[in-house]
N, CA, C and O atoms as a DFTB+ gen file, in Angstrom:
684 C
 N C O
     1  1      14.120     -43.839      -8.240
     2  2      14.727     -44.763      -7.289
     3  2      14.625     -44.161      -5.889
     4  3      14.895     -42.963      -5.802
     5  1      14.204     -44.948      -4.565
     6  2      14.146     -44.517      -3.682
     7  2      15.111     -44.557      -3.171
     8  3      15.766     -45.591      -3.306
     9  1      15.711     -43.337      -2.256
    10  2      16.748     -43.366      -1.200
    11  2      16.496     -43.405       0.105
    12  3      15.401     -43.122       0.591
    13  1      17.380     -43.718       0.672
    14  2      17.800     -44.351       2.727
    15  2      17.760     -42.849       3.082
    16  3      18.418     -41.981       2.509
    17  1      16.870     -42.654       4.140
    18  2      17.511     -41.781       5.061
    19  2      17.819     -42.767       6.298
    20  3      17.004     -43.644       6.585
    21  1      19.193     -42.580       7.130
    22  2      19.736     -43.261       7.971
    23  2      19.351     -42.949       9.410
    24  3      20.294     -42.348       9.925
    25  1      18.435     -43.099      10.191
    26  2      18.277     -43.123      11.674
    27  2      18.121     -44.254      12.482
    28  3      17.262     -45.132      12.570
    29  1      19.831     -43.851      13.404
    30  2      19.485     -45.219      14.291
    31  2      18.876     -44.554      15.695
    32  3      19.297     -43.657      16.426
    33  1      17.581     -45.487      15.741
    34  2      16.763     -45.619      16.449
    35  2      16.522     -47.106      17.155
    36  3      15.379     -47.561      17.206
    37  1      17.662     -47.844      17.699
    38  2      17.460     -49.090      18.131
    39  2      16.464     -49.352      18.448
    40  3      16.711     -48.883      19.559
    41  1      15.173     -49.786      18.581
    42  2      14.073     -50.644      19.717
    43  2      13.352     -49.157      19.634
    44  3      12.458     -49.127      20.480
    45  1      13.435     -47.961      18.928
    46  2      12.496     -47.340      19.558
    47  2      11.459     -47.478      18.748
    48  3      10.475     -47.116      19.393
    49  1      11.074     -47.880      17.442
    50  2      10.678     -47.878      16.855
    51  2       8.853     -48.208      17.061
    52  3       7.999     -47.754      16.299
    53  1       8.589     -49.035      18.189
    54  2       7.160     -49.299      19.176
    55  2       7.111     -48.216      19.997
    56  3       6.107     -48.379      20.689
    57  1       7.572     -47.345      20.255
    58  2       7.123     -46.384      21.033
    59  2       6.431     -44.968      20.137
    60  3       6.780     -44.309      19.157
    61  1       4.943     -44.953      21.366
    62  2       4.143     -43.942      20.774
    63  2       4.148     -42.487      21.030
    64  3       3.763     -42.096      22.131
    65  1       4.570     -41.581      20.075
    66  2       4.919     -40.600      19.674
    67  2       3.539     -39.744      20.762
    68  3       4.049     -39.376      21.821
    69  1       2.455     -39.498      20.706
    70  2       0.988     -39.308      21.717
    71  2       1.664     -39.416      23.055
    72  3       1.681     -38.596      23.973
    73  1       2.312     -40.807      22.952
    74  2       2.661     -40.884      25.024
    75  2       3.620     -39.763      24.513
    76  3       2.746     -39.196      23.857
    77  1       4.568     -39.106      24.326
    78  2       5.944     -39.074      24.255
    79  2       5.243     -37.646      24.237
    80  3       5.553     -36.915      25.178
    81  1       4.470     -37.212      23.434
    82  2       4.545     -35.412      23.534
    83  2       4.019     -35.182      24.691
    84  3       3.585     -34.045      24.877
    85  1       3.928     -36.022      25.606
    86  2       2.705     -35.434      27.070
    87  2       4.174     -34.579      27.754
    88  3       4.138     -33.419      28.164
    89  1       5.308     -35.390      27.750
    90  2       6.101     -34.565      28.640
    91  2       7.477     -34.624      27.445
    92  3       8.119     -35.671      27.367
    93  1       7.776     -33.641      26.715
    94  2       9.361     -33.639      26.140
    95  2       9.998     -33.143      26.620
    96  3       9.771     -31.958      26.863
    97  1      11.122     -33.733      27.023
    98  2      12.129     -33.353      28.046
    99  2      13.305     -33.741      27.591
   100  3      14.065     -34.472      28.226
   101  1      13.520     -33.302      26.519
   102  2      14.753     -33.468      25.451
   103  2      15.246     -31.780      25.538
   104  3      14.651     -31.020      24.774
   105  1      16.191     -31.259      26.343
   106  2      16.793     -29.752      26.770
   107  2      17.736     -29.663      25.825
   108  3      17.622     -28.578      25.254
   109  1      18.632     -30.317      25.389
   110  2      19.676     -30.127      24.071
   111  2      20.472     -31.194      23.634
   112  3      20.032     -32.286      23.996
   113  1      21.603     -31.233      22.907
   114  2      21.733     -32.438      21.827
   115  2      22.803     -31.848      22.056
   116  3      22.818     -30.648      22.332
   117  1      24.165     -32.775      21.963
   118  2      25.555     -32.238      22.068
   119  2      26.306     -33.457      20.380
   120  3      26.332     -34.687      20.347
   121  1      26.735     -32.573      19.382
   122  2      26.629     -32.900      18.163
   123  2      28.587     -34.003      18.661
   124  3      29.515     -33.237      18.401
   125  1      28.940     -34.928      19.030
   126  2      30.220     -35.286      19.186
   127  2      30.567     -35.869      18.041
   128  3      31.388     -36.595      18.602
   129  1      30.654     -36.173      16.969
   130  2      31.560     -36.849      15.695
   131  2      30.188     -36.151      14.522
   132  3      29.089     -35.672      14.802
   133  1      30.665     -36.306      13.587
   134  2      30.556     -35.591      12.361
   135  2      31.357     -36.536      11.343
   136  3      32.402     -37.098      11.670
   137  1      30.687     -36.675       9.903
   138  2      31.518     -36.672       8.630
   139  2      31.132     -38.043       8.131
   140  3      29.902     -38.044       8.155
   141  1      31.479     -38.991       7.774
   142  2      31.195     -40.127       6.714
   143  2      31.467     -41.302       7.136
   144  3      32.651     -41.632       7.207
   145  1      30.300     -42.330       7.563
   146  2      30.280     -43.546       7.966
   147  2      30.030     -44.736       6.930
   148  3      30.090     -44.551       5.715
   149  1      29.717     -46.094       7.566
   150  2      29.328     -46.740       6.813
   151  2      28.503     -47.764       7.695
   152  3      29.129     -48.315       8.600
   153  1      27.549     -47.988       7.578
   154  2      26.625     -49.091       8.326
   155  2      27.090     -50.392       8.411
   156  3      27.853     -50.884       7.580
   157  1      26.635     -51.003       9.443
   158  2      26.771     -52.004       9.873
   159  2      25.999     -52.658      10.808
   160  3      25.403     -52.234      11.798
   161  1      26.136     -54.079      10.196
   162  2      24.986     -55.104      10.927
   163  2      23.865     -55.468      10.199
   164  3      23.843     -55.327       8.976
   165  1      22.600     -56.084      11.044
   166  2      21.352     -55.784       9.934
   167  2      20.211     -54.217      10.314
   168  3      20.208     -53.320      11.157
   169  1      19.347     -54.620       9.101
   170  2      18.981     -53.041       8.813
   171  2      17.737     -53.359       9.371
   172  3      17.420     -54.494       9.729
   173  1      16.561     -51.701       9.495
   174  2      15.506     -52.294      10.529
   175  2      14.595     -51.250       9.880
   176  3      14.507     -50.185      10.492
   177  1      13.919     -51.374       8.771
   178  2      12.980     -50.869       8.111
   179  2      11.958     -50.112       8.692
   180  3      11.138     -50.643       9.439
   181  1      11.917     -48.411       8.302
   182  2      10.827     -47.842       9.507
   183  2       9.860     -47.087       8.620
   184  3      10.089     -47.044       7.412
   185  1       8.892     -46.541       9.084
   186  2       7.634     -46.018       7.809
   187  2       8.254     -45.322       6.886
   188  3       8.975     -44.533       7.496
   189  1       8.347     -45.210       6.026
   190  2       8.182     -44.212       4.776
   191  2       7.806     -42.886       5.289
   192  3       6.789     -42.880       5.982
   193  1       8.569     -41.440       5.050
   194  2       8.827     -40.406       5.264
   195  2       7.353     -39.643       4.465
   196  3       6.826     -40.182       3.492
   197  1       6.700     -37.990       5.222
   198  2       5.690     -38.423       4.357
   199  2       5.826     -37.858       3.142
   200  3       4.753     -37.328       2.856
   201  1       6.738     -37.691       2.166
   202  2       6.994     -37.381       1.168
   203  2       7.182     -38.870       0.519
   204  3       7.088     -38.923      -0.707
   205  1       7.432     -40.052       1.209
   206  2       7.856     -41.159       0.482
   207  2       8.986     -41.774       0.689
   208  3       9.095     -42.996       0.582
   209  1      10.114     -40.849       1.064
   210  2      11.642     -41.283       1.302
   211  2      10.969     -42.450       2.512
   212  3      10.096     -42.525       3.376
   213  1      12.317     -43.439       1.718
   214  2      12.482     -45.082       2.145
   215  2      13.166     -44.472       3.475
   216  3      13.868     -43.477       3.298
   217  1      13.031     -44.975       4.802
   218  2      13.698     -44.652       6.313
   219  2      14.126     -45.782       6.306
   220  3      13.719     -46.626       5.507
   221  1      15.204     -46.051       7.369
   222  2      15.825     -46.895       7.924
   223  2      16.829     -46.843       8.802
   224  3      17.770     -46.049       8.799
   225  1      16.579     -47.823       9.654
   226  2      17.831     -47.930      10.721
   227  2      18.670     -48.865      11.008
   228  3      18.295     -50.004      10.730
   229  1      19.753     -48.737      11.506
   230  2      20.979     -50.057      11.322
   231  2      21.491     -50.055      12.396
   232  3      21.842     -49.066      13.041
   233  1      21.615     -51.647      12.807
   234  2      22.501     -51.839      14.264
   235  2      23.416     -50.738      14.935
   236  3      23.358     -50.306      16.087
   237  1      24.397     -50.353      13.765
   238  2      25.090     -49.267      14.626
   239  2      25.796     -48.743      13.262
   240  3      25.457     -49.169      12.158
   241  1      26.803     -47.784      13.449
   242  2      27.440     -47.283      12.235
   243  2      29.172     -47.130      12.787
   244  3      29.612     -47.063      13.935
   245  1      29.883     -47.109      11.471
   246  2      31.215     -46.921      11.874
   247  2      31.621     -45.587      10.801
   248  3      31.384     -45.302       9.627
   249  1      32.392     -44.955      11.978
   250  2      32.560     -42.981      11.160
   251  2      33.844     -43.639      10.522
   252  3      34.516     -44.557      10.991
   253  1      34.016     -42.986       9.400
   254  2      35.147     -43.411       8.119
   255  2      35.810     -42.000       8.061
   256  3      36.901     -41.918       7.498
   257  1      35.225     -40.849       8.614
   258  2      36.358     -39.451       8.024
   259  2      35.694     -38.462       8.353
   260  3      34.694     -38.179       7.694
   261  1      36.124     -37.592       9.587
   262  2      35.651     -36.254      10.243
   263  2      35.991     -35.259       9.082
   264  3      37.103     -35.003       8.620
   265  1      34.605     -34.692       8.674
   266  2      34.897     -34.005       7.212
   267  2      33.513     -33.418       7.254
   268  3      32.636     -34.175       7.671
   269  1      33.024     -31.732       6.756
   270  2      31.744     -31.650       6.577
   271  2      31.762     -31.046       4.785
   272  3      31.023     -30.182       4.312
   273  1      32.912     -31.873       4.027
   274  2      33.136     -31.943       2.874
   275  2      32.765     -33.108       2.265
   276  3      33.334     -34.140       2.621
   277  1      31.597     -33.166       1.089
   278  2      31.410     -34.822       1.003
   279  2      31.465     -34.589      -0.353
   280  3      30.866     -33.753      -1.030
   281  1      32.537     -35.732      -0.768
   282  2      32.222     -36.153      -2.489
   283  2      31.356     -36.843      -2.950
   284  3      31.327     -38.061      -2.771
   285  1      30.472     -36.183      -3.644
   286  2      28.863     -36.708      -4.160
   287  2      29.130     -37.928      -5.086
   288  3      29.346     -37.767      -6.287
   289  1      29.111     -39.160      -4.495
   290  2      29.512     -40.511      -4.981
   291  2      28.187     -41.439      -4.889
   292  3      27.596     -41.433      -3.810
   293  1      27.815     -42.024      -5.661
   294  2      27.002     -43.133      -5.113
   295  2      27.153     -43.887      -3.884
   296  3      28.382     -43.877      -3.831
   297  1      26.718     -44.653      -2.669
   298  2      26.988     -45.043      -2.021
   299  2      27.603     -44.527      -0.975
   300  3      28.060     -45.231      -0.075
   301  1      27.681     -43.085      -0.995
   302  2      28.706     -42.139       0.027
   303  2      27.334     -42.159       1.404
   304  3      26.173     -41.955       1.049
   305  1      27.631     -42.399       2.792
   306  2      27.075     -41.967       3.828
   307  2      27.458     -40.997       4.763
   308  3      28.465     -41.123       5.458
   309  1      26.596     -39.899       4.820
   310  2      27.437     -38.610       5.532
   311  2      26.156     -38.533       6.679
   312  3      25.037     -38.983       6.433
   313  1      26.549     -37.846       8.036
   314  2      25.591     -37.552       8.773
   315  2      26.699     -37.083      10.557
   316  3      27.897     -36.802      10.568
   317  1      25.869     -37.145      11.658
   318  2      26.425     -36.716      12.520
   319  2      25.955     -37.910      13.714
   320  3      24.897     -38.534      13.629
   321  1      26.752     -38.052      14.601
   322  2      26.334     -38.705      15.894
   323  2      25.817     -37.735      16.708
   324  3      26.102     -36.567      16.442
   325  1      24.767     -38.096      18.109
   326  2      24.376     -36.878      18.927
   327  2      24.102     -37.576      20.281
   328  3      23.766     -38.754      20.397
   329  1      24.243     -36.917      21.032
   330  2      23.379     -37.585      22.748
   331  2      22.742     -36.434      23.174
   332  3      23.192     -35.289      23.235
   333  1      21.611     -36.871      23.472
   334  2      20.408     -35.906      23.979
   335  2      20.381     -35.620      25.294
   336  3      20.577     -36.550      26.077
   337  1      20.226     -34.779      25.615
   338  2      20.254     -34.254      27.285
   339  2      19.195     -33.825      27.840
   340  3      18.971     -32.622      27.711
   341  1      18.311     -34.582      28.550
   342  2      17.258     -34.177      29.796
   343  2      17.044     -35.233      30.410
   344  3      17.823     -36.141      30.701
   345  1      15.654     -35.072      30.666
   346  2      14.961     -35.801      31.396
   347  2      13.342     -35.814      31.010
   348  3      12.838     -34.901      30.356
   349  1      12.582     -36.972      31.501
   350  2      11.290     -37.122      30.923
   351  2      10.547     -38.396      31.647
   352  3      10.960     -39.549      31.769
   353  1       9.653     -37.968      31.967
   354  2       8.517     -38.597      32.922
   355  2       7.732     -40.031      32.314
   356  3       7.140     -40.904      32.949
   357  1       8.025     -39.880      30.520
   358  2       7.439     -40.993      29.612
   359  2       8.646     -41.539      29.180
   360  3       9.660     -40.845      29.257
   361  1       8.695     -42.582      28.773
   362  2       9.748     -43.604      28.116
   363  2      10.602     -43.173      26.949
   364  3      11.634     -43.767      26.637
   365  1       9.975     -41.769      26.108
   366  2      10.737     -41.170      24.721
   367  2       9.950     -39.743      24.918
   368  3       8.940     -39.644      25.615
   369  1      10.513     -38.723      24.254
   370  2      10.087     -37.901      23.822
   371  2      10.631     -37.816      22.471
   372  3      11.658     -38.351      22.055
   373  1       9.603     -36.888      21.683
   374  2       9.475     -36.484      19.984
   375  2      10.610     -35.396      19.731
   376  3      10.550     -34.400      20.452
   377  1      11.628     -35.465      18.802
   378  2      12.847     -34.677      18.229
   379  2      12.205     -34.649      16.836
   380  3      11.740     -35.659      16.308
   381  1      12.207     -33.543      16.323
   382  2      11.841     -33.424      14.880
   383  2      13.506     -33.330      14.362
   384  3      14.467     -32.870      14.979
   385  1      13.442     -34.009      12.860
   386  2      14.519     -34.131      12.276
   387  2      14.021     -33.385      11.286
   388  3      12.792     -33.420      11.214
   389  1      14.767     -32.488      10.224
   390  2      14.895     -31.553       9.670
   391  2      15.948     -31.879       8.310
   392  3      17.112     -31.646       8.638
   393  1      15.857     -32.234       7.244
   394  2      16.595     -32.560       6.255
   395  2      16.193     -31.121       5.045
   396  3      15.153     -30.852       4.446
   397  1      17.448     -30.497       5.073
   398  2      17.434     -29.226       3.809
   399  2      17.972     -29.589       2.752
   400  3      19.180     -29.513       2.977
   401  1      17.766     -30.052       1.399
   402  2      18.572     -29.936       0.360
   403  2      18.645     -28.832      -0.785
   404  3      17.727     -28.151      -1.241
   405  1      20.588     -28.850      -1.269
   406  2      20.524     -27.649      -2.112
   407  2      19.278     -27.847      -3.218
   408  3      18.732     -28.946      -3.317
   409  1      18.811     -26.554      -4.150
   410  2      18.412     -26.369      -5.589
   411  2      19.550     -27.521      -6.332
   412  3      20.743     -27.816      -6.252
   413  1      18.184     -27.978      -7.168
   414  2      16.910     -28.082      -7.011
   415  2      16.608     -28.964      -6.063
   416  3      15.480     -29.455      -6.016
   417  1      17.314     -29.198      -5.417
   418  2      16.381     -30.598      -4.870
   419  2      16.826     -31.976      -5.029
   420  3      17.641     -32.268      -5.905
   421  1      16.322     -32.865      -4.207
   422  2      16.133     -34.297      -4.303
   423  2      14.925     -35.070      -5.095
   424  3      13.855     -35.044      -4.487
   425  1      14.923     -35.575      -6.023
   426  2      14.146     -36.590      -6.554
   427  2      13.233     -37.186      -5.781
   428  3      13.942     -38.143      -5.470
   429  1      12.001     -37.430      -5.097
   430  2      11.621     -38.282      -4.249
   431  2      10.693     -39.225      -4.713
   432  3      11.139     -39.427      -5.843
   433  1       9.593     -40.018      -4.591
   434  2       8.792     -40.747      -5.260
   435  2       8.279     -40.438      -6.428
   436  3       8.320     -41.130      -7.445
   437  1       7.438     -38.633      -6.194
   438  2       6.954     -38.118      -7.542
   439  2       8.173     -37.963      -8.346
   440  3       8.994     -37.240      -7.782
   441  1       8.571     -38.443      -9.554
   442  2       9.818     -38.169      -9.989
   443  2       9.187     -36.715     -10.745
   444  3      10.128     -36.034     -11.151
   445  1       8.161     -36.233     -10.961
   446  2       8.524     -34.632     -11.373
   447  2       8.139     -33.693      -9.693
   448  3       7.218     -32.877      -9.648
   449  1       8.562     -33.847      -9.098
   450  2       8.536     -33.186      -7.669
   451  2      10.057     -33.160      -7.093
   452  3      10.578     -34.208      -6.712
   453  1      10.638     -32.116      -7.054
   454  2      11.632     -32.211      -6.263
   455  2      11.569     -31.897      -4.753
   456  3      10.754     -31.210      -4.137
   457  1      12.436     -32.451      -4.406
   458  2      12.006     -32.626      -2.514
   459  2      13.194     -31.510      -1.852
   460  3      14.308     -32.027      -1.770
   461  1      13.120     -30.148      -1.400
   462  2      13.715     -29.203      -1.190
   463  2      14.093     -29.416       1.027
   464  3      15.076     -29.132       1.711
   465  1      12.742     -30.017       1.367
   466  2      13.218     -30.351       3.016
   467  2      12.363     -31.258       2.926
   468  3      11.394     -31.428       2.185
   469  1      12.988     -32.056       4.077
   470  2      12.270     -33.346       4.500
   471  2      11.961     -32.854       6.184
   472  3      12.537     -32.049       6.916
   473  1      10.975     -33.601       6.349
   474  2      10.651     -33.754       8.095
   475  2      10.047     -34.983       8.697
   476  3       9.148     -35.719       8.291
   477  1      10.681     -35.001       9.622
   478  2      10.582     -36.574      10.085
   479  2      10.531     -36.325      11.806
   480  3      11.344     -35.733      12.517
   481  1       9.156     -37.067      12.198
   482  2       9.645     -36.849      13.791
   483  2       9.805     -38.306      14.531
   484  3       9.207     -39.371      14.376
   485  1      10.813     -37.919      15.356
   486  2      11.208     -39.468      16.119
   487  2      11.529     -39.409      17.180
   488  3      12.453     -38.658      17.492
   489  1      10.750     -40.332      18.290
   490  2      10.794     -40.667      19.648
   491  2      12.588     -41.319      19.724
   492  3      13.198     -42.237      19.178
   493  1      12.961     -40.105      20.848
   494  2      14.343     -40.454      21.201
   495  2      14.235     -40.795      22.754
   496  3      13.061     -40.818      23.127
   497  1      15.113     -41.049      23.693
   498  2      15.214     -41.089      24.711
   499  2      16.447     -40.356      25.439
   500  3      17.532     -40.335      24.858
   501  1      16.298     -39.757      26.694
   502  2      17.105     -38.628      27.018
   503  2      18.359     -39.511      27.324
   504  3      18.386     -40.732      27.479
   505  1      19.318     -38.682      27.372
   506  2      20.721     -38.884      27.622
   507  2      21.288     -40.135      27.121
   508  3      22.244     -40.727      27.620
   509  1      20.485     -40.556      25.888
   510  2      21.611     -41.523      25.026
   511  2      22.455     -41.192      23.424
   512  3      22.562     -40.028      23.038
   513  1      22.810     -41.941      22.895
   514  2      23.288     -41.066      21.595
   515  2      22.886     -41.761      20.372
   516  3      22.951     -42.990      20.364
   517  1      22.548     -41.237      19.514
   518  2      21.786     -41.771      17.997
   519  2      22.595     -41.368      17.388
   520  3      23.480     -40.757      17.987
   521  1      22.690     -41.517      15.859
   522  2      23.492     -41.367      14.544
   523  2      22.182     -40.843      13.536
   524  3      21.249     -41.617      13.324
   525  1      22.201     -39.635      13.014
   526  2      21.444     -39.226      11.761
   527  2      22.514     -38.888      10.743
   528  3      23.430     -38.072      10.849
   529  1      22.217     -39.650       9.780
   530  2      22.391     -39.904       8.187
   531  2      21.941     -40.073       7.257
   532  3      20.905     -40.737       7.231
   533  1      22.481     -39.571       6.084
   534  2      22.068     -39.526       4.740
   535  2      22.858     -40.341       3.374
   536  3      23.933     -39.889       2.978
   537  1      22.381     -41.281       2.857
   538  2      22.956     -41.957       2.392
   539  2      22.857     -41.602       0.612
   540  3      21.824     -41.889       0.008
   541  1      23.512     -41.247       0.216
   542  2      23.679     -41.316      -1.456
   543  2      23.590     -42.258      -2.638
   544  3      24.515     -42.557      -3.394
   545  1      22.207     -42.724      -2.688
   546  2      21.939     -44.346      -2.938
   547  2      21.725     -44.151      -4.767
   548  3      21.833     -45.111      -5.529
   549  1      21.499     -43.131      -5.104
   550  2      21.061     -43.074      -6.802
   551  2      22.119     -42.252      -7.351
   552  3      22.841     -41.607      -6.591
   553  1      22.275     -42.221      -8.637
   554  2      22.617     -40.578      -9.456
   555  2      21.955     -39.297      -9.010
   556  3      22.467     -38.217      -9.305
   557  1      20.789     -39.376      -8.282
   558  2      19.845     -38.043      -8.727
   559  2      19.860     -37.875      -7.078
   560  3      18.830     -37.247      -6.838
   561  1      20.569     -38.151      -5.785
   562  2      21.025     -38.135      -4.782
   563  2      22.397     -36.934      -5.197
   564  3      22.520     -35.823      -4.681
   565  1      22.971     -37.313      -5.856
   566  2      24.204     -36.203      -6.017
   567  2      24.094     -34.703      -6.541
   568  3      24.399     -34.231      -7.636
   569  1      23.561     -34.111      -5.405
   570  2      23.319     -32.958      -5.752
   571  2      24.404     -31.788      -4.573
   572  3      24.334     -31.343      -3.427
   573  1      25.259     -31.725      -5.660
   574  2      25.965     -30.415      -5.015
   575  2      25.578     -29.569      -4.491
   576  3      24.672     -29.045      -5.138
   577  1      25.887     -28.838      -3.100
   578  2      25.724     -27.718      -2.198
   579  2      26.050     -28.024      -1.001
   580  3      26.952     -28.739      -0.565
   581  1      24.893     -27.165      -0.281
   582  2      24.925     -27.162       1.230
   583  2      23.612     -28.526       1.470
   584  3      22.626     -28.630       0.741
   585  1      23.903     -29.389       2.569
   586  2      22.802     -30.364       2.821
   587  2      23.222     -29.677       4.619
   588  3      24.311     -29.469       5.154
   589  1      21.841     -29.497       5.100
   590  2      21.774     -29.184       5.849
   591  2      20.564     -30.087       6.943
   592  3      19.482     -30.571       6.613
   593  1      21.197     -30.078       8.244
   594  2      20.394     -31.300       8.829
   595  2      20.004     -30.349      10.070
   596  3      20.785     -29.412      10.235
   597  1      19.071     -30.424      10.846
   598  2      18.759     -29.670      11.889
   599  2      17.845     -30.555      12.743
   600  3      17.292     -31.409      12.050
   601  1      17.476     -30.611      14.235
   602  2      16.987     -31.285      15.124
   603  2      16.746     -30.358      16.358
   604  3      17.524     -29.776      17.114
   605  1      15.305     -30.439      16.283
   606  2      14.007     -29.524      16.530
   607  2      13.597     -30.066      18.056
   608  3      13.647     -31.290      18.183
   609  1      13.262     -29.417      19.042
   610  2      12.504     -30.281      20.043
   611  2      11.463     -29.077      20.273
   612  3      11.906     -28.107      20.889
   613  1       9.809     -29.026      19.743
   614  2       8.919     -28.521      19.872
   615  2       9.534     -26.850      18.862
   616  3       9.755     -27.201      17.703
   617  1       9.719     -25.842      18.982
   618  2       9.603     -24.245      18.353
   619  2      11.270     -24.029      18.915
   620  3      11.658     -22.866      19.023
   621  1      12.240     -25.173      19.268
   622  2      13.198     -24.842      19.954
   623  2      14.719     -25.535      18.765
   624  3      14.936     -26.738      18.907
   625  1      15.208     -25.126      18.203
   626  2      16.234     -25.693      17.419
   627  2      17.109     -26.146      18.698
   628  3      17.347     -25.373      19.626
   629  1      17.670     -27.794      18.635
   630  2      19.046     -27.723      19.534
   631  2      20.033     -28.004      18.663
   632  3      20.999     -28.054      19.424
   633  1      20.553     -28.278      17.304
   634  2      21.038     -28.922      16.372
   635  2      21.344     -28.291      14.766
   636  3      20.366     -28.447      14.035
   637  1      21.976     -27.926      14.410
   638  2      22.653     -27.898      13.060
   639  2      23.727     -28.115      12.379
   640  3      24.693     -27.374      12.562
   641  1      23.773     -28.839      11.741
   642  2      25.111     -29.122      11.075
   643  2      24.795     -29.016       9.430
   644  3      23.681     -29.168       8.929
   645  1      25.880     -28.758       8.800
   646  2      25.775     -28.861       7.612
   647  2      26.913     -29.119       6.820
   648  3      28.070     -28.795       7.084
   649  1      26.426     -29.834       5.653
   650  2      27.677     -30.631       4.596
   651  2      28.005     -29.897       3.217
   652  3      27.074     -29.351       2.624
   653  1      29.051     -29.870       2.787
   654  2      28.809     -28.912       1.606
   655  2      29.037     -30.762       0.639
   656  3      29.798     -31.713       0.819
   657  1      28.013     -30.493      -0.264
   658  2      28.647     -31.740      -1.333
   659  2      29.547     -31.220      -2.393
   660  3      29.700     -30.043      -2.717
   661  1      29.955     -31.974      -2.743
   662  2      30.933     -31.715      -4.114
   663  2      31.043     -32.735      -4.796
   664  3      30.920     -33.869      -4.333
   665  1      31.387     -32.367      -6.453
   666  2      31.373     -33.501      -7.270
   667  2      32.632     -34.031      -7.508
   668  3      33.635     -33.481      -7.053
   669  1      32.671     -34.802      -8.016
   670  2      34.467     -35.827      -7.619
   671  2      35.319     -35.167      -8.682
   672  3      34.603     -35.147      -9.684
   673  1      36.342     -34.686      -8.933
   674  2      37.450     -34.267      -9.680
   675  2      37.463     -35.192     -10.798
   676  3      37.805     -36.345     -10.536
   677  1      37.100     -34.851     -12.215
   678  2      37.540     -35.612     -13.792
   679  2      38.889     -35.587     -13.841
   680  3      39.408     -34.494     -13.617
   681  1      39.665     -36.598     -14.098
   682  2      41.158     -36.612     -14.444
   683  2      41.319     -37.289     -15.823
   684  3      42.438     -37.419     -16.319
């Protein structure tokens, strides 16, 4: 079963990544809310990750619980809000997104391949704010540990956060 990775990327989605590396001028990312949302609006279908993971982006999101504790539930959405800080001579510059998951891994298309990091690069624009998320859409999504998210601009990390998952308490 394929899973959502969550990036809202309103309208950027026509902009070419070629124009965008001539000048990146994305200087750092200031991480302001953290912990577990839930989407809202309609959704805006973007290429396939190149491992396969289904992408997508949604009008906007609403944060449900400042927490970097997540109970590994079906349907659980965890991730961080960010606003980017520079300046840039082209309309977007390229942010590499960085998805770590614990051992073993995520399930991804090959179902005997487990998917240990994902990478994804996406034309942002300076000084506005995006939402990156991860959505828990299968059984084989619930994988306890550290999920770790990071956001790259060229050999330069500005971004890390990380979630510990956990599995829900048997009573």
């Amino acid at each position: 079963m394929q899973r959502l990775l969550f990036i809202l990327m309103m309208l950027l989605g026509s902009a070419t990544l070629a124009q965008a590396q001539e000048t990146a001028g994305i200087s750092g990312i200031d991480v302001y809310e953290f912990g577990t949302y839930t989407a809202v609006g309609p959704s805006y279908e973007q290429p396939a990750s190149h491992q396969g993971i289904r992408m997508e982006a949604h009008e906007s999101y609403v944060h449900l619980e400042t927490t970097r504790t997540i109970v590994a539930r079906v349907g659980v959405r965890f991730g961080i809000r960010y606003r980017t800080k520079g300046t840039t001579v082209t309309p977007t510059a390229p942010l590499t997104m960085v998805w770590k998951f614990p051992a073993p891994g995520i399930t991804g298309v090959d179902r005997h391949k487990n998917i240990r990091q994902e990478v994804v690069e996406v034309p942002v624009l300076p000084n506005e704010s995006y939402a990156l998320t991860m959505s828990l859409d299968s059984a084989e999504d619930l994988v306890p540990g550290t999920w770790t998210f990071e956001i790259w601009s060229g050999k330069n990390k500005l971004a890390e956060e990380k979630f510990e998952l956990i599995l829900p308490l048997i009573s």
